[in-house]
C-alpha positions in Angstrom: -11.9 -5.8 15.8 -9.2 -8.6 15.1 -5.9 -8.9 16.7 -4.0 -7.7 13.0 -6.2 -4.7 13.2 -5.4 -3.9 16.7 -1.3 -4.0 15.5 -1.6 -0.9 13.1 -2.4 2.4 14.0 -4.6 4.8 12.4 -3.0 7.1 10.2 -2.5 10.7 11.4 -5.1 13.5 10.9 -2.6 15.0 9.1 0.5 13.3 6.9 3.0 16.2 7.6 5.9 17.3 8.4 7.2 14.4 6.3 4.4 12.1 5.5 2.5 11.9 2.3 -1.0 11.9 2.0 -2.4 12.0 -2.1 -4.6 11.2 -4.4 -3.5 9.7 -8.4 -4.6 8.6 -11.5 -2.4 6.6 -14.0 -0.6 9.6 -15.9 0.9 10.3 -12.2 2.6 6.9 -10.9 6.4 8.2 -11.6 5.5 11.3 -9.6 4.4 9.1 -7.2 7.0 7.0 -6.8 9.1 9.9 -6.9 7.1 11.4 -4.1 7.0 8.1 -1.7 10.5 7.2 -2.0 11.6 11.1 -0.5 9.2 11.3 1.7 9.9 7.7 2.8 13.9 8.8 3.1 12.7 11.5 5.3 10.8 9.0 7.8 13.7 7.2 7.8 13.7 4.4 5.7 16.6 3.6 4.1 17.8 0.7 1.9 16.6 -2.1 1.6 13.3 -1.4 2.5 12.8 1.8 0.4 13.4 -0.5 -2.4 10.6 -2.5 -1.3 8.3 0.1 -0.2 8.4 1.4 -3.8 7.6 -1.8 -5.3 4.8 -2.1 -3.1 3.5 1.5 -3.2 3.7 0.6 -7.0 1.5 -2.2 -6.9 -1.3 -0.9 -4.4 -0.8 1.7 -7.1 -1.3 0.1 -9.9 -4.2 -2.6 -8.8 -6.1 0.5 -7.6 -5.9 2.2 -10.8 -7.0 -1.1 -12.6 -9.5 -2.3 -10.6 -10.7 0.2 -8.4 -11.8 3.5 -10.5 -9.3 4.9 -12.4 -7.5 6.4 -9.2 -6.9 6.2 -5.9 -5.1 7.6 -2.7 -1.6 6.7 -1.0 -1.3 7.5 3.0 2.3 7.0 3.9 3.4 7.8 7.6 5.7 6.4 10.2 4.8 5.3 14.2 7.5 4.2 16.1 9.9 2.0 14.2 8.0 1.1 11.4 6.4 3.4 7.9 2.9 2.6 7.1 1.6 2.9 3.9 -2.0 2.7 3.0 -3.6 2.9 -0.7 -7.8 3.3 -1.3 -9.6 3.0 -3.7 -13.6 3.4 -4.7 -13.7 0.3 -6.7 -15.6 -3.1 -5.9 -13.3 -4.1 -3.6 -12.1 -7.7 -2.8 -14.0 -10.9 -2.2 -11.7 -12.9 0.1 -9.3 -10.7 1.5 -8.0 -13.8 3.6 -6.8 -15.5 0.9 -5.4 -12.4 -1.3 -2.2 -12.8 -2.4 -1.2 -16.0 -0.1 -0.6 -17.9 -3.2 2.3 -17.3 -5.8 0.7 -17.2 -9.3 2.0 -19.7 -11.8 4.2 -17.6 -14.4 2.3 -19.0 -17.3 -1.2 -17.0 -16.3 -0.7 -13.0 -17.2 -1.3 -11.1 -14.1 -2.0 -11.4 -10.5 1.1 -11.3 -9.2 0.9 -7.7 -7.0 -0.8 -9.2 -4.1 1.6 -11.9 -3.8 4.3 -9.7 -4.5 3.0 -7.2 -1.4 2.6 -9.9 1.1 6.2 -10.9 0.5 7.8 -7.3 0.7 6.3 -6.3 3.8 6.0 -7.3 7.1 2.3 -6.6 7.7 -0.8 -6.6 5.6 -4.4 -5.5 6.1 -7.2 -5.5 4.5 -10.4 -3.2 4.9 -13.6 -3.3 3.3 -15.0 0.1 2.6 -18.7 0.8 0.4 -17.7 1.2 -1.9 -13.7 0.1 -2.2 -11.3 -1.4 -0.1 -7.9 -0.1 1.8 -5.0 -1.9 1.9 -2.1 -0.8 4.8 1.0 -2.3 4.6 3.6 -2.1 7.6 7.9 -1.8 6.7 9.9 -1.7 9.8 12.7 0.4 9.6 
């Protein structure tokens, strides 16, 4: 186990009283955001990182809807001073997690931009490799 792993904890057994713990599909990513930005209010996060946890949850979102099956679940929970969100998915994962997203894509190629865009709203990032899949947890402090 690496250092970065050893920094986040495992998400609860159980997301309540104010966590969020779901599964979604495309037709249900305004719900969702709906859904992470008042449960996120009631962990405590307020402006302006509830305006970045949304972009992020929307990303993680979106790339797991893309690329990983269709669908996909969102953990969102807070420990201590900081909220933790975590999306999985079933799809084929990523090939270098170490390098994902370190690099701002040129504006001229279409896509690719959500990794980048994650690293630089949050203060944490990691990667893990599932079979199939990957889970990405993402740390806000508050």
């Amino acid at each position: 186990m690496t250092a970065e792993a050893d920094r986040f904890p495992d998400p609860p057994a159980t997301a309540e009283p104010a966590g969020l713990d779901t599964v979604f599909v495309a037709d249900d990513l305004y719900a969702l955001r709906a859904s992470v930005a008042a449960h996120a209010g009631e962990l405590g996060l307020a402006e302006p990182g509830l305006g970045r946890l949304l972009v992020v949850a929307t990303e993680l979102a979106t790339n797991a809807i893309r690329h990983g099956g269709g669908r996909g679940r969102l953990r969102l929970w807070r420990q201590d001073s900081a909220i933790y969100c975590e999306v999985s998915d079933e799809g084929p994962g990523i090939a270098d997690t170490g390098s994902a997203g370190m690099q701002q894509v040129p504006l001229s190629t279409e896509g690719g931009r959500g990794l980048w865009v994650v690293r630089q709203f949050t203060d944490e990032v990691r990667f893990s490799g599932r079979d199939p899949g990957i889970v990405v947890t993402v740390k806000i402090q508050l």
